[in-house]
C-alpha positions in Angstrom: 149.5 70.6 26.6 148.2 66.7 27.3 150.5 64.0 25.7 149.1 62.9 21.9 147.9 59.3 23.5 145.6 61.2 26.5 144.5 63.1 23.4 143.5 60.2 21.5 141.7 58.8 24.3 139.8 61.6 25.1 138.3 62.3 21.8 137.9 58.4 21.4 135.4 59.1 25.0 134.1 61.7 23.3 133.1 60.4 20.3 131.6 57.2 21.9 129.6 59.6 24.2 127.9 60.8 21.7 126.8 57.8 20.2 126.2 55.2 23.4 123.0 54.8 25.2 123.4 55.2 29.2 126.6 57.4 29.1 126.2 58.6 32.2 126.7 54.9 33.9 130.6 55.3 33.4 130.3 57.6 36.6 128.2 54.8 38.0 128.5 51.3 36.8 131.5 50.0 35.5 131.0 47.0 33.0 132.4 43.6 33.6 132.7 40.4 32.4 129.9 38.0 33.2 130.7 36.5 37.1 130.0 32.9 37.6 126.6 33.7 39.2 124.6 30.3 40.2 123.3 29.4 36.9 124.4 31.6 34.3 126.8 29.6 31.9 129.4 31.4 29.7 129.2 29.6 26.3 131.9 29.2 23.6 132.2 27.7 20.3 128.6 29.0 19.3 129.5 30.1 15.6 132.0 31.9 13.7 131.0 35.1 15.7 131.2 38.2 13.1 130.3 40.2 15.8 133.3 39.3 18.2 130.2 39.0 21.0 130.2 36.5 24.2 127.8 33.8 24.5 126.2 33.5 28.3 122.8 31.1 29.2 120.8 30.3 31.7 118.9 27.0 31.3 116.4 26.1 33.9 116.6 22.6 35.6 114.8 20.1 34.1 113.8 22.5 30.4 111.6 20.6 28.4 112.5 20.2 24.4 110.9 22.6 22.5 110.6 25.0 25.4 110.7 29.0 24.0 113.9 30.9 24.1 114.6 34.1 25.3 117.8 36.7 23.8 118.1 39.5 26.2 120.6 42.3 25.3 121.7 44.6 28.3 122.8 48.1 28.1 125.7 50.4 27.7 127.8 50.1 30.4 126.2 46.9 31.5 126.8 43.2 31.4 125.6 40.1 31.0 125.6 38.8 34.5 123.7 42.0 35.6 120.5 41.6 33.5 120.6 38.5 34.2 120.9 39.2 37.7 118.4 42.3 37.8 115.7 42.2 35.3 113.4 38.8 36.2 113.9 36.9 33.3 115.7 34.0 35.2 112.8 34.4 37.7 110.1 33.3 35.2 112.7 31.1 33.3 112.2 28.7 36.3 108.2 29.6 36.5 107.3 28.9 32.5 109.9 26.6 31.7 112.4 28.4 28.8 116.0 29.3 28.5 117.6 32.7 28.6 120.7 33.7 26.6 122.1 36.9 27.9 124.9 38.2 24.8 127.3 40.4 26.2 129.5 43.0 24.4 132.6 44.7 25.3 134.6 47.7 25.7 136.8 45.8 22.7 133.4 46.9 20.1 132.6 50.0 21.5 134.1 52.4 24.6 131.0 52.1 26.1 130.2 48.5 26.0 127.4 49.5 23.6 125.8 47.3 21.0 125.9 48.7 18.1 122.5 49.4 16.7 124.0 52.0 14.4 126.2 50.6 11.9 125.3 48.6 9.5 128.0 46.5 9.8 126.8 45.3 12.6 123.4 45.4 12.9 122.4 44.0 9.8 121.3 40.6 8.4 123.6 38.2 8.4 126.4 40.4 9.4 128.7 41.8 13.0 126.7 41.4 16.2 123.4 40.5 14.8 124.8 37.3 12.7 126.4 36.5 16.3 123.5 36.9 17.8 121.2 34.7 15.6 124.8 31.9 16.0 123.5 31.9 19.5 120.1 31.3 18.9 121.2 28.4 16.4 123.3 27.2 19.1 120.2 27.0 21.5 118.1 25.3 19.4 120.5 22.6 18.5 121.9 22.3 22.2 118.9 23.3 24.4 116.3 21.6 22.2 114.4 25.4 21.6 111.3 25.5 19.7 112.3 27.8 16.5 109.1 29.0 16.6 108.8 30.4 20.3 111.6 33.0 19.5 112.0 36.2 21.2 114.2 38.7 21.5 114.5 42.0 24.0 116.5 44.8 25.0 117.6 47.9 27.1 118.6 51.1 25.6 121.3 50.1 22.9 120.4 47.1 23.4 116.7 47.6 22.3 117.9 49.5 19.5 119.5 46.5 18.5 116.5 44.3 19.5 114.6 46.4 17.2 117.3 46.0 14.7 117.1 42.0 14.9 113.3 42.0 14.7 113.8 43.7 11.4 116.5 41.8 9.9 115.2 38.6 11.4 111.3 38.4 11.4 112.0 34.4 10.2 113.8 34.3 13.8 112.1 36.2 16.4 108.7 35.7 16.9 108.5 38.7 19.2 110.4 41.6 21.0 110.2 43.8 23.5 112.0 47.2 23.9 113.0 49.2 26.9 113.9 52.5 26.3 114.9 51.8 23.3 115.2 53.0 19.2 113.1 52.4 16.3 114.4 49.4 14.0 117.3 51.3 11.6 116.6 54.9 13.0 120.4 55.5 12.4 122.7 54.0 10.2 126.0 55.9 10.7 127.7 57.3 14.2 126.4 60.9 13.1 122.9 60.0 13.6 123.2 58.2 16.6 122.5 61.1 18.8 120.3 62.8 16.5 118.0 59.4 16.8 118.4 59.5 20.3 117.5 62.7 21.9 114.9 63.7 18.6 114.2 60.8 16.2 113.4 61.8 12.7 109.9 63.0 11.9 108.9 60.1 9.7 105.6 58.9 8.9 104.8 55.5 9.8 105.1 53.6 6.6 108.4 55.6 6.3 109.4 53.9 9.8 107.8 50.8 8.2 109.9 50.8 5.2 112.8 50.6 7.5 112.1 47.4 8.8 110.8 45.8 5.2 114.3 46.8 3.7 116.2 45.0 6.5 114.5 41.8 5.1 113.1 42.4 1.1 110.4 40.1 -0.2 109.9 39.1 3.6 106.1 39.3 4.0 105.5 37.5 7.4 104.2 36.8 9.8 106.2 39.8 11.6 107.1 39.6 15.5 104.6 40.7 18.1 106.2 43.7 20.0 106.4 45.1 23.3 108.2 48.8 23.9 108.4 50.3 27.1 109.4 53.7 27.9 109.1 56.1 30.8 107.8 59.8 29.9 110.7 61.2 31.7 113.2 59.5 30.0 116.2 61.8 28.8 118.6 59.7 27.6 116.4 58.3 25.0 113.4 60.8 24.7 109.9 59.7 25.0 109.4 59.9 21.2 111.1 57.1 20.3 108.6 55.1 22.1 106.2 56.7 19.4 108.4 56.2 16.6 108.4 52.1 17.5 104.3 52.2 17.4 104.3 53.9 14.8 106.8 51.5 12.5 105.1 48.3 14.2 101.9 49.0 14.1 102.4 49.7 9.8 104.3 46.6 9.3 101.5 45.1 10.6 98.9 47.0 8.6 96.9 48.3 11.2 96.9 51.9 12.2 97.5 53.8 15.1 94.4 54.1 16.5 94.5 51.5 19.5 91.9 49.0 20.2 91.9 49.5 23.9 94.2 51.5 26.6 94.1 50.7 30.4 96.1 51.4 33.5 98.6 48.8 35.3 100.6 49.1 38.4 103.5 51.1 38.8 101.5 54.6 36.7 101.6 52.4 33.6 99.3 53.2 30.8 98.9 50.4 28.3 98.0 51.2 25.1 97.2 47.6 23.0 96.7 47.5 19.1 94.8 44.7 17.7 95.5 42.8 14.4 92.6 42.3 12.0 91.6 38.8 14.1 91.7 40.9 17.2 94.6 39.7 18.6 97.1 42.1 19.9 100.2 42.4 18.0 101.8 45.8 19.3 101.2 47.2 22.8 103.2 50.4 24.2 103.6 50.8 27.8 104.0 54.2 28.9 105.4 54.7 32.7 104.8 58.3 33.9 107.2 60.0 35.6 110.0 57.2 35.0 113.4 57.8 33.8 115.8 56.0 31.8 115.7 52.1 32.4 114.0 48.3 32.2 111.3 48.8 34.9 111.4 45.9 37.5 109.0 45.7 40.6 111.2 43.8 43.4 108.9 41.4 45.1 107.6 38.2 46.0 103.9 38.9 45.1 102.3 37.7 41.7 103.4 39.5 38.7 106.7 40.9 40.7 110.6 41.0 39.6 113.7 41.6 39.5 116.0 44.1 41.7 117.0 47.7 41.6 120.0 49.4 40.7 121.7 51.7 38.0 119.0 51.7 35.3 116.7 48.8 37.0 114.1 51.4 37.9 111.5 50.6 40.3 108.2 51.1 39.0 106.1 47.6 37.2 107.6 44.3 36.2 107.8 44.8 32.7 109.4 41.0 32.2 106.4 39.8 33.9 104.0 41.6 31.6 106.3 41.0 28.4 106.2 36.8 29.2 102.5 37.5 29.2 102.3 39.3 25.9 104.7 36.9 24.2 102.5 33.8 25.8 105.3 31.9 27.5 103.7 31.9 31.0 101.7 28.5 29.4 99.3 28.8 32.3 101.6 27.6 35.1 101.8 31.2 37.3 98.6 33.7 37.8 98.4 35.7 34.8 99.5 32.6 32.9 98.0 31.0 29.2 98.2 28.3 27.1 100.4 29.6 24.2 98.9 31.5 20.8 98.4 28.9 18.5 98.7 25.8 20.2 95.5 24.0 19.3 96.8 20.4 20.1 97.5 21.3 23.6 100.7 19.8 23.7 102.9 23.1 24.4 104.6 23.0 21.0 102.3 25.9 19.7 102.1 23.8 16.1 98.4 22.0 15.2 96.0 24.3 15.5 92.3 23.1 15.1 93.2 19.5 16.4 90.4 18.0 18.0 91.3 17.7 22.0 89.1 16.5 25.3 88.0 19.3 27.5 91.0 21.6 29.1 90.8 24.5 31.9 92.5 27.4 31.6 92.9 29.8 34.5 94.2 33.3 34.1 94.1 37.1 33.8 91.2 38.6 31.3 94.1 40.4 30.0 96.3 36.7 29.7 93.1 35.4 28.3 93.1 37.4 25.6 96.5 37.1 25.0 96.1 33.3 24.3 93.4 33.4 22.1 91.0 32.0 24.3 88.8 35.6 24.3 88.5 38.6 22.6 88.2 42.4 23.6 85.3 44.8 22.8 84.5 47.8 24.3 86.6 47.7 27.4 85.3 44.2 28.4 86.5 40.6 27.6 84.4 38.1 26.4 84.9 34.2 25.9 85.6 33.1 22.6 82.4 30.6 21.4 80.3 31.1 24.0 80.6 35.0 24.0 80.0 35.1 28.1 80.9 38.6 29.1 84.0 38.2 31.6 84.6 41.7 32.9 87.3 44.3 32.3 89.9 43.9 30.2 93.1 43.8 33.0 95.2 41.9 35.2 92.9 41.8 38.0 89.7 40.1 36.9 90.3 36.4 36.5 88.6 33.7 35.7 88.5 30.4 35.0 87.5 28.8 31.0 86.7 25.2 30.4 87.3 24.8 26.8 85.0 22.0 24.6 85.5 21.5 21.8 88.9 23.1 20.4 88.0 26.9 20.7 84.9 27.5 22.5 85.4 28.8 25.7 82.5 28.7 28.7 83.2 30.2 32.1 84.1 27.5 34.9 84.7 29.6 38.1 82.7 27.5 40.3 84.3 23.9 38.9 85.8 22.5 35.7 86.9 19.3 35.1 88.8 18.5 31.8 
C-alpha cells in the first residue's frame, strides 16, 4: 500500500498530466528558474502580480523609445531562459531594434510549469496570469519607452493557448500574436476540458469560435490583433485541428471567411496559407509544417531568415520567429525580408501619421515583406506595387525588389538605382 502523501502526489501528477501541454518533457526537460544568461534580466516589482508569475527581459543595446515589444510565453516544462535562449527572438531583437519580455511560471501554479489557459481565473481579463502579464507590458512601456501600439504577444503550447487567451481578453493591448502549437482563444474553461481541447477541439463553427474571443472583451469592436498560428501536421500533443479551430475564430473576428486569398510554399515543407482583410492586407495567416511534431520551429543558422537552436520541443524545420517579425512588421527594413512598419506614413518608425506628406524613401525587401508593409498588394499569385501597379513577381520570400516611394503611397520599382 503507498503512504497517503505518495498518494497525493501521484494523483496531483496525474491530474496535471491530463491537463498540461508537453507532458512528456518531465522525462526530458526539467524546468528551472531563468539563469543569468548574457542579457536576459529578471525583473521585480512590475505590478501587484495576480498571477504569482516572474518578470524576465531582454533589452537590446542602444533600444530606441517607442521601439515594439515582444511577450513570449514558453511551454510546459520550460522556462524562461530557454525560449529566450532557443527560439530567435533575442536574435532579431538586436536586428529590428525591440525588447523581449520572456514571463515565466512555475511548478508553484501548476505541476507542470504550465500557464494556465484553462481557468478562468487566470486567463481572463484583468485577472491571475493574464493581469500579470499585461503588469509587464505596463512595466515595459513605462521603463523601456515601448510603443503601446507595436504590441505583440506569442506562445508555445500552453503558452499559445494563453497567447490566444490574451489576444482575446486584450485586443486594446496586443496588436498581434502568434501561436505555436497552440489552442483556440477560450477552447476550455475548466481542467475537464483541457484534454478534451487538446487532443479533439470542439466542433464549433467559426462565429461560435468567434464569439469566444468577443465575450472575453464585450462591446470591444477593434481593430483586433493580426495573427500568426503555427502547427506541424504531425503534431500529437496538440492535434493538427486546433490549428483550424484558430483560423477559423480569427479569420470571423475579422469578418472575412475562410477562403484564403493566396497559399504558397516556404522552406522547411511549410505551406502558408494568408487571409486578406477587405483592404487586402493580411490579417491571419496559418503555417502548416508537414511532417513536424510538437514544437516552435526554429532553423539554426547564420543565413538570412535563420534562427534559433534545437532541443526538446525547438524543432528543426523554418524559422517561424523570423517569418512572425515579418508578419507583425517589426523587421522596419533593416535585415532582408525587412519593411517599413504598417501604418507608418510619417516615416519616422512610430507607426502613427499616416498620409503625411514625406520626400522620396526606398524600401528594399521580400515581395512577401512588401506586402506585409503596405507598400503592394497581392492578386492572383503575383505582387504588384501599390500606385504605380508594376507587376513585381511571385508572391514569396525569394523575389525581392527594391520600391522608391513618391509621394506618400505610390510605389515605382527602383532595382537598378533609387535615391530618396
Amino acid at each position: 500500500m503507498r503512504p497517503p502523501i505518495l498518494k497525493r502526489l501521484l494523483r496531483r501528477l496525474a491530474s496535471a498530466a491530463a491537463l498540461g501541454l508537453l507532458a512528456a518533457t518531465l522525462s526530458a526537460t526539467t524546468a528551472q528558474p531563468a539563469a543569468a544568461a548574457a542579457g536576459l534580466q529578471q525583473v521585480t516589482g512590475f505590478g501587484s502580480n495576480p498571477g504569482n508569475l516572474q518578470m524576465y527581459a531582454y533589452t537590446p543595446a542602444g533600444l530606441p523609445a517607442n521601439a515594439p515589444l515582444v511577450v513570449a510565453l514558453h511551454g510546459c516544462a520550460q522556462s524562461a531562459d530557454a525560449y529566450y535562449t532557443n527560439s530567435g527572438w533575442p536574435q532579431y531583437a538586436d536586428a529590428w531594434g525591440f525588447a523581449v519580455v520572456f514571463p515565466q511560471t512555475t511548478s508553484a501554479n501548476n505541476a507542470l510549469s504550465c500557464f494556465n489557459w484553462f481557468d478562468p481565473a487566470e486567463d481572463t481579463r484583468g485577472r491571475g496570469e493574464a493581469a500579470s502579464v499585461v503588469q509587464m507590458v505596463d512595466y515595459a512601456k513605462e521603463h523601456y519607452g515601448s510603443d503601446d501600439g507595436r504590441v505583440y504577444v506569442t506562445g508555445l503550447s500552453a503558452g499559445g493557448g494563453m497567447a490566444a487567451d490574451l489576444l482575446a481578453a486584450y485586443p486594446d493591448v496586443f496588436a498581434g500574436g502568434s501561436i505555436a502549437s497552440g489552442i483556440p482563444a477560450q477552447c476550455a474553461t475548466s481542467q475537464t476540458a483541457a484534454s478534451a481541447c487538446q487532443y479533439a477541439p470542439p466542433s464549433l463553427t467559426p462565429a461560435q469560435w468567434g464569439d469566444k474571443v468577443r465575450a472575453a472583451h464585450p462591446g470591444y469592436d477593434g481593430p483586433w490583433p493580426r495573427v500568426a498560428i503555427w502547427h506541424g501536421t504531425s503534431d500529437y500533443t496538440v492535434r493538427p485541428a486546433n490549428a483550424t479551430a484558430l483560423r477559423d475564430q480569427w479569420t470571423d473576428v475579422w469578418g472575412i471567411g475562410q477562403t484564403p486569398s493566396a497559399t504558397d510554399s516556404l522552406p522547411g515543407n511549410t505551406t502558408r496559407t494568408v487571409y486578406e482583410d477587405a483592404s487586402g492586407q493580411s490579417a491571419v495567416e496559418l503555417y502548416t509544417i508537414s511532417g513536424m511534431g510538437h514544437g516552435l520551429p526554429v532553423d539554426p543558422g547564420s543565413g538570412d531568415g535563420q534562427c534559433g537552436s534545437t532541443a526538446a520541443y525547438f524543432l528543426d524545420t523554418i524559422c517561424s520567429t523570423y517569418h512572425t517579425g515579418v508578419f507583425w512588421g517589426l523587421d522596419d527594413g533593416t535585415a532582408p525580408g525587412g519593411g517599413t512598419d504598417p501604418g507608418d506614413g510619417d516615416g519616422d518608425g512610430d507607426g502613427g501619421d499616416p498620409g503625411t506628406p514625406v520626400p522620396a524613401r526606398c524600401h528594399t525587401a521580400t515581395n512577401y515583406a512588401h506586402v506585409t508593409a503596405g507598400r503592394a498588394h497581392m492578386s492572383g499569385g503575383y505582387v504588384y506595387a501599390n500606385g504605380s501597379e508594376q507587376n513585381m513577381g511571385l508572391y514569396n520570400v525569394f523575389v525581392s525588389h527594391t520600391l522608391r516611394e513618391s509621394p506618400t503611397g505610390y510605389y515605382v520599382i527602383a532595382d537598378s538605382g533609387c535615391t530618396a
